[in-house]
C-alpha positions, 0 to 999 in steps of 0.5 A: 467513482466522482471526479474528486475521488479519481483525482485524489486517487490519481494523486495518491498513485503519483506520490505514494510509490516515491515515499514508500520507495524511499522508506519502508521499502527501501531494504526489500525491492520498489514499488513499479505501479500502484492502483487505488479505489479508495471508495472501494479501499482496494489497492493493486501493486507491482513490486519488484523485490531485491534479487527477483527478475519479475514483480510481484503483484499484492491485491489488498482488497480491503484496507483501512488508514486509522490514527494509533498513538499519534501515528497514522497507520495502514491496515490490511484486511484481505491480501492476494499476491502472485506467489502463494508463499508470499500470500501465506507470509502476508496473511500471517504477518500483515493481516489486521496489524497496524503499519505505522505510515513514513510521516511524509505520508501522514498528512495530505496522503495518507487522509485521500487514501 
């Protein structure tokens, strides 16, 4: 991994938990860390979810951002977390559906991820 890529990775660590905090998953729990390759398009997250004592840990190990109808969107390809029923939740709901991204992230971000 480049110099860039690390450096933008590192920015996208720093800025993506604050939005996503702030919007998406505002309703549900907060995002504590966040890891990302985005050579490799892997994401790691600790997510302490609203009335849990521990995080909970998602793995998406492919993703992709694409452009749908004038809206930047994230797409998982492949999720793991750390609960199996989470896991299962993830891969029936999530897997392959496009998740339109808060316009805060649409710009400058969401193209580094």
């Amino acid at each position: 991994m480049g110099f860039f890529q690390k450096t933008k990775d590192w920015l996208s660590e720093k800025t993506v938990p604050h939005v996503l905090n702030e919007t998406l998953l505002r309703d549900y729990g907060e995002i504590i860390s966040l890891e990302i390759d985005s050579g490799e398009k892997t994401l790691h997250a600790d997510v302490l979810l609203r009335g849990e004592k521990e995080p909970i840990r998602i793995e998406i190990q492919r993703y992709e951002i694409s452009r749908q109808e004038d809206r930047t969107c994230f797409i998982a390809r492949k999720i793991e977390t750390s609960r199996a029923w989470i896991t299962t939740l993830a891969q029936q709901q999530l897997i392959g559906r496009p998740i339109p991204l808060p316009p805060q992230l649409s710009g400058v971000i969401a193209r580094l991820l």
